[in-house]
C-alpha positions in Angstrom: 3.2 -18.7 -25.2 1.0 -16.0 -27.4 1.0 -12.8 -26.0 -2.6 -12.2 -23.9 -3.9 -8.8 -25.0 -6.9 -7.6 -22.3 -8.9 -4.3 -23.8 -10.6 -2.1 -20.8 -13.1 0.5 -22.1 -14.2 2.6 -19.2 -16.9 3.5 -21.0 -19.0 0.5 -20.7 -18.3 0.8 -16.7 -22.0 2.4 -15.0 -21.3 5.1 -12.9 -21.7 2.8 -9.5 -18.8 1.0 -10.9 -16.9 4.1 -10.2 -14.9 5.0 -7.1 -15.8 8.8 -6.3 -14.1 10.9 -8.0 -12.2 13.4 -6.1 -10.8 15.6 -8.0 -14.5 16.6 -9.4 -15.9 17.5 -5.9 -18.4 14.4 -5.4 -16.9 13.1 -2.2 -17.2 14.8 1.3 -13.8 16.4 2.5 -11.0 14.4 4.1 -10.9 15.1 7.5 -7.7 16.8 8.5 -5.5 16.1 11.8 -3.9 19.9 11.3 -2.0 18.5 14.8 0.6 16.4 16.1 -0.4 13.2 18.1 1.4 10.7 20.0 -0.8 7.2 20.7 0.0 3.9 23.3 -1.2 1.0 21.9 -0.4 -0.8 24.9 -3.0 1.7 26.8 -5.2 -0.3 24.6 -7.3 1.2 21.6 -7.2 5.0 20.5 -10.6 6.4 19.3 -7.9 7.9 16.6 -8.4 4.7 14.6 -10.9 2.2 13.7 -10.9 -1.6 13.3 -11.0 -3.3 10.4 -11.4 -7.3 11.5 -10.4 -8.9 14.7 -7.7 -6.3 16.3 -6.8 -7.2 20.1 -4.5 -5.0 22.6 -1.9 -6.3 24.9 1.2 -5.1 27.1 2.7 -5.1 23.1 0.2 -2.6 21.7 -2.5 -3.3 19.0 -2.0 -7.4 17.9 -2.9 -8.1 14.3 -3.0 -11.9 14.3 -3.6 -14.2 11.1 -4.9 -17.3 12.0 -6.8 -18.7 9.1 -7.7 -17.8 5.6 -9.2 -14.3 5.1 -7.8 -13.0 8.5 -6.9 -9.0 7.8 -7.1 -7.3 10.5 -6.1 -3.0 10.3 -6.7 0.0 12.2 -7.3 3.0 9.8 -6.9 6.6 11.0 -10.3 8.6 10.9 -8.4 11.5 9.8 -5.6 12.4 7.1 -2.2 14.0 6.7 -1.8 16.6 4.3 2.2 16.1 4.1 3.7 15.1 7.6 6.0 12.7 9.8 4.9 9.2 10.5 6.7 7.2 13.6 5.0 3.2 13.7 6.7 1.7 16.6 6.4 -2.5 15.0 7.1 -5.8 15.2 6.1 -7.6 12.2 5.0 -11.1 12.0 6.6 -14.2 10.9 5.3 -17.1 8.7 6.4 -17.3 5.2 3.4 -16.4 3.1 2.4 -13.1 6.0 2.9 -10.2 5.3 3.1 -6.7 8.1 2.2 -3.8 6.3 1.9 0.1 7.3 0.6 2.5 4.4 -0.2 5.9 3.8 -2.8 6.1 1.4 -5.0 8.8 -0.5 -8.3 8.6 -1.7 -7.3 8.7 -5.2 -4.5 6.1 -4.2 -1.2 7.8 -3.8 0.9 5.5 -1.1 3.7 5.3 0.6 4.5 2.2 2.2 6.7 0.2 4.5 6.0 -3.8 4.1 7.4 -7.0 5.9 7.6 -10.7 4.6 6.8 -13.5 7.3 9.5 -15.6 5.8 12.1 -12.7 5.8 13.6 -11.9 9.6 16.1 -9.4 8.2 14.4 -6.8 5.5 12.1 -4.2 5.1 10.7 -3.4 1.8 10.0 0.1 1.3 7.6 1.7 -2.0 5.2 4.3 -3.0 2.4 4.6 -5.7 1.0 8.0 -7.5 -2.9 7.9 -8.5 -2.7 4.1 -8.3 -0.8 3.4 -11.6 1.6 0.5 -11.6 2.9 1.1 -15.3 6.4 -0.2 -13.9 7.4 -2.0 -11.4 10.8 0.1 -10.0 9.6 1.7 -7.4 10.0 -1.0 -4.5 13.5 -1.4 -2.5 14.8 -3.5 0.3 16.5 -2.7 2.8 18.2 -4.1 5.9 16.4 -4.4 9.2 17.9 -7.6 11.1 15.6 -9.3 13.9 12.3 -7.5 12.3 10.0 -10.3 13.8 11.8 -10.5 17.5 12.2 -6.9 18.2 10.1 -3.5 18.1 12.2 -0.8 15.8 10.7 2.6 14.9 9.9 2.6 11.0 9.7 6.4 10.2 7.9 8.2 7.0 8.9 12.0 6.6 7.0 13.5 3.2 6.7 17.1 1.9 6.4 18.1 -1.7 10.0 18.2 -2.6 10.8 14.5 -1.3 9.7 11.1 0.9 12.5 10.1 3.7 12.1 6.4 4.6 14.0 6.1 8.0 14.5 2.9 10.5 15.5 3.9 14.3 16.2 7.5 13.0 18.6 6.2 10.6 17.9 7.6 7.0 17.5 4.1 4.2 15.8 5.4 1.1 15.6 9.4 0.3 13.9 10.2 -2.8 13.0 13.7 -4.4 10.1 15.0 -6.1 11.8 14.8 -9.3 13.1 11.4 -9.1 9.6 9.6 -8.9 7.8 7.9 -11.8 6.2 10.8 -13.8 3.4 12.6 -12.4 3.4 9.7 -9.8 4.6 11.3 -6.7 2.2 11.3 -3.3 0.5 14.4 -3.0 -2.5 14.3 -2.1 -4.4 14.0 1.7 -3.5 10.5 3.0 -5.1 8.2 5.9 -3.0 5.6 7.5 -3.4 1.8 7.7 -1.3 -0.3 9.7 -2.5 -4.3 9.4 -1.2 -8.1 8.4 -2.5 -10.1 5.7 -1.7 -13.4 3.9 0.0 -12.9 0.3 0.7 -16.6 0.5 -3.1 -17.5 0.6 -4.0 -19.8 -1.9 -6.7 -17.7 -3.4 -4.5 -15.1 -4.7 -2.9 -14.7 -7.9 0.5 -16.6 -8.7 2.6 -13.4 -8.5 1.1 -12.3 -5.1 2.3 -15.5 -3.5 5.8 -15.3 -5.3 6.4 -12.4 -3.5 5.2 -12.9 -0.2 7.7 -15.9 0.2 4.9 -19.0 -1.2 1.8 -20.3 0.4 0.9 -19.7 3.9 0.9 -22.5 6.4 -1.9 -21.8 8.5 -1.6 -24.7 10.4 1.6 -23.5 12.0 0.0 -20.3 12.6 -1.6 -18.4 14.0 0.8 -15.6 13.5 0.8 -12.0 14.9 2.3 -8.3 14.3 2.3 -5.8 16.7 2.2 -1.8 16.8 3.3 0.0 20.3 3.1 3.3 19.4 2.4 5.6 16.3 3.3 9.2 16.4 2.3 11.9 13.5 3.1 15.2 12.6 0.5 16.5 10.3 2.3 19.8 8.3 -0.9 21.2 7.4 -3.3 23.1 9.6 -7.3 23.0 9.3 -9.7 21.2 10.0 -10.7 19.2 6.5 -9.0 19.1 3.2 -10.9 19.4 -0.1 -10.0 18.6 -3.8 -9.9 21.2 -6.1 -9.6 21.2 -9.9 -8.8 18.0 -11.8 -5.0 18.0 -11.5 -4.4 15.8 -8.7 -1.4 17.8 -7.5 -0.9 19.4 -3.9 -1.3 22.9 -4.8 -5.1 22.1 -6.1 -5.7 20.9 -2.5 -7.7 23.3 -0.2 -7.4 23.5 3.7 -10.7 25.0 5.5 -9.3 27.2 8.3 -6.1 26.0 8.1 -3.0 26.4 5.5 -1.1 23.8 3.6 2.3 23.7 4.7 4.3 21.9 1.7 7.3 21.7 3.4 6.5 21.1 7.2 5.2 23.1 9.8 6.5 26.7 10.1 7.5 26.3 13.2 9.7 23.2 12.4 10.2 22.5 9.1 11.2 18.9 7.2 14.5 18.5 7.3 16.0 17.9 3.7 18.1 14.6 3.3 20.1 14.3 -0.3 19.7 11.4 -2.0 23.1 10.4 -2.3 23.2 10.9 1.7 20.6 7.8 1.8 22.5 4.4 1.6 22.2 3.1 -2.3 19.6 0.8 -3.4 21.1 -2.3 -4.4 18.4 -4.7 -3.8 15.0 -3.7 -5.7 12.2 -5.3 -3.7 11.2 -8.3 -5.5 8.3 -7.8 -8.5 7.7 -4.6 -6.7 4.2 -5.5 -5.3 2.2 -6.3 -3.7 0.1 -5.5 -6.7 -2.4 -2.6 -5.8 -4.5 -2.8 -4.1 -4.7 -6.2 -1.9 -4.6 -7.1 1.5 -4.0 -3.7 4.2 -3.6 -1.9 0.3 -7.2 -2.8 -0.6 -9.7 0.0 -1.2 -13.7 -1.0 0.3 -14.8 1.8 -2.1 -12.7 0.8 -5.6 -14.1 -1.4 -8.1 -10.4 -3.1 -8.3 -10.1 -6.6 -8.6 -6.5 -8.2 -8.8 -6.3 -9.8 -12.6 -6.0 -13.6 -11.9 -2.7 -13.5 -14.7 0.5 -12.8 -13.5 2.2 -11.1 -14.4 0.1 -8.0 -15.5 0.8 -4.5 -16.8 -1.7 -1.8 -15.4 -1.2 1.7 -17.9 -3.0 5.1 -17.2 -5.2 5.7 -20.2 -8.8 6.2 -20.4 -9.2 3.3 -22.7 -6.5 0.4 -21.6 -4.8 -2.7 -23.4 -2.5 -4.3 -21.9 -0.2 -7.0 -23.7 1.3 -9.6 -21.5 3.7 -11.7 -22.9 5.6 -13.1 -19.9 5.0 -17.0 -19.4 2.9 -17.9 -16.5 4.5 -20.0 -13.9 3.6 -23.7 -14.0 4.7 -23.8 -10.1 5.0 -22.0 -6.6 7.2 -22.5 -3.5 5.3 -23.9 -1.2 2.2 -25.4 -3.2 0.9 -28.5 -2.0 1.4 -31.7 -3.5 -1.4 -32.2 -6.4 -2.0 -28.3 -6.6 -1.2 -26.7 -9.6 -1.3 -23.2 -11.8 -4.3 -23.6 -14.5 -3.5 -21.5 -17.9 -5.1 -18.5 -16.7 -2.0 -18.5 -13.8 -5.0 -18.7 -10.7 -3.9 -21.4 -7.9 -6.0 -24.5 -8.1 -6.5 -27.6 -5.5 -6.8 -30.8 -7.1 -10.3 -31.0 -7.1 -10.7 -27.7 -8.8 -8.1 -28.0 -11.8 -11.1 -27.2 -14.0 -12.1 -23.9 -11.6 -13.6 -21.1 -13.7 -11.1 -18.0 -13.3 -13.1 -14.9 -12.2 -12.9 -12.0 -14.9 -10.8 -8.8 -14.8 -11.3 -5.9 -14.0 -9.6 -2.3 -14.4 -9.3 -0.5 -11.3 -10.8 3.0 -11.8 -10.4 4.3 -8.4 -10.7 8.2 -8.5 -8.6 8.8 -11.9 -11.4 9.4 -14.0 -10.9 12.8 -13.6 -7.2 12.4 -14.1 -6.5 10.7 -16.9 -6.5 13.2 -19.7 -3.6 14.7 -17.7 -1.2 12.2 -16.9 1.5 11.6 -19.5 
């Protein structure tokens, strides 16, 4: 197969193409928590966070059920974190193809994330993101979390400036430094939290998407449901809203109004720091490393982002973008119905639709308009 070269030019995007950008002082401030809150989703629904699709509450917390194609329910924190600790109390849901996800994210699209497969009782993938850039696909890991869909465990986040501590029931998996992230890609910036299901296996996604989530979702064994008992954060910065300052996308350009950033927790208890040696090693990278940003609980309302239809793709952080992809696409997926098939383009196709027109691509822009004359 010939190598696929795709050219971007930002400069033919108009301006309402754009997401905000940030880092140039057009958007409002972030709302800060500055606090520590504890909430019982089994009390039923927090004014803390706001749904996103069909959420219902039982005696097992908030339910996030797929039942049918284009089911995504979330709840979304109306405030952020500006570095902090992060307790979800979850049970993720089964079905090959579903997939449990609980993300901090910025608005210029630094993550950290903790993700479950449906089809995958006894892992947890674990992964983070700087300024949306996916210019390699290293930074996802899997770890070991037996009986993920039957029981509740306590997935825990702890992030300051100088590293991310990925923990499950207290027990330290994945420790990672400041200076061992991808290149001016380490979370920094003031994050919001999303917890939510979504279906990678839905036929309507790219190829690669569905690879990873385990193959197509079976919706008529469905429906299928996660659950969140309890979330508990620490937010190690004080104020009541955080601003953007300069065009450097970095935590010492953010700004707290009557408050102070705390990079390294709170004054009053401070993160503890966990060597990365003292974490268990990585032997199993997270297969692909996606989901590919920004999809399902990932996806950004505000971001022009649309997932490229061919799998698999390279993203780079340059103002103007080409991107060479020279990988075969996949003439088959797990799962896919009998007389289904991949079309040249790699899109998912029924049998009445092998001719189906694939939808253009587009270069996610996000807030890093302001950013990319900086990054290396």
């Amino acid at each position: 197969m010939q190598p696929i070269n795709v050219r971007y030019d930002l400069t033919r995007l108009s301006p309402e193409d754009y997401h905000a950008d940030r880092t140039q002082g057009d958007c409002p401030a972030d709302p800060a928590l500055g606090k520590s809150v504890s909430i019982d989703f089994t009390s039923g629904a927090s004014s803390s966070f706001q749904p996103h699709g069909a959420v219902t509450y039982g005696s097992n917390g908030a339910e996030f059920t797929i039942a049918e194609s284009g089911d995504s329910p979330l709840l979304q924190s109306d405030w952020y974190i500006m570095f902090g600790h992060v307790d979800y109390e979850i049970k993720a849901a089964p079905g090959v193809g579903i997939v449990s996800s609980a993300v901090l994210q910025s608005d210029c699209l630094d993550e950290i994330d903790w993700e479950w497969l449906g089809g995958d009782d006894a892992h947890v993938q674990s992964n983070y993101f700087g300024k949306g850039i996916t210019t390699s696909y290293n930074r996802g890991a899997s770890h070991d979390a037996p009986n993920n869909h039957d029981e509740f465990h306590m997935y825990s986040i702890d992030w300051t400036s100088e590293q991310i501590v990925w923990q499950i029931d207290g027990v330290t998996v994945r420790a990672m430094t400041y200076a061992e992230a991808e290149t001016g890609q380490y979370p920094q910036t003031p994050m919001f939290i999303k917890v939510g299901a979504w279906s990678g296996g839905d036929p309507s996604n790219p190829p690669g998407t569905i690879q990873w989530a385990g193959g197509l979702t079976n919706y008529a064994a469905g429906p299928y449901t996660m659950y969140l008992k309890s979330i508990a954060v620490t937010d190690y910065s004080t104020g009541s809203q955080y601003t953007y300052s300069g065009t450097t996308g970095t935590w010492q350009s953010i700004r707290s109004t009557g408050g102070t950033i705390n990079s390294n927790g709170t004054p009053a208890d401070p993160a503890p720091t966990i060597a990365s040696s003292a974490a268990p090693t990585i032997t199993s990278p997270a297969s692909y490393s996606v989901p590919l940003p920004f999809e399902g609980t990932h996806a950004d309302s505000t971001s022009s982002f649309v997932t490229p239809s061919i799998y698999p793709w390279i993203g780079s952080a340059t103002a103007t973008l080409e991107t060479s992809i020279t990988s075969a696409i996949p003439t088959s997926i797990s799962g896919l119905p009998s007389g289904w098939t991949v079309n040249s383009s790699g899109k998912v196709v029924p049998p009445n639709a092998a001719s189906a027109i694939v939808p253009p691509i587009y270069l996610m822009v996000a807030c890093l308009i302001g950013l990319l004359g900086i990054l290396p």
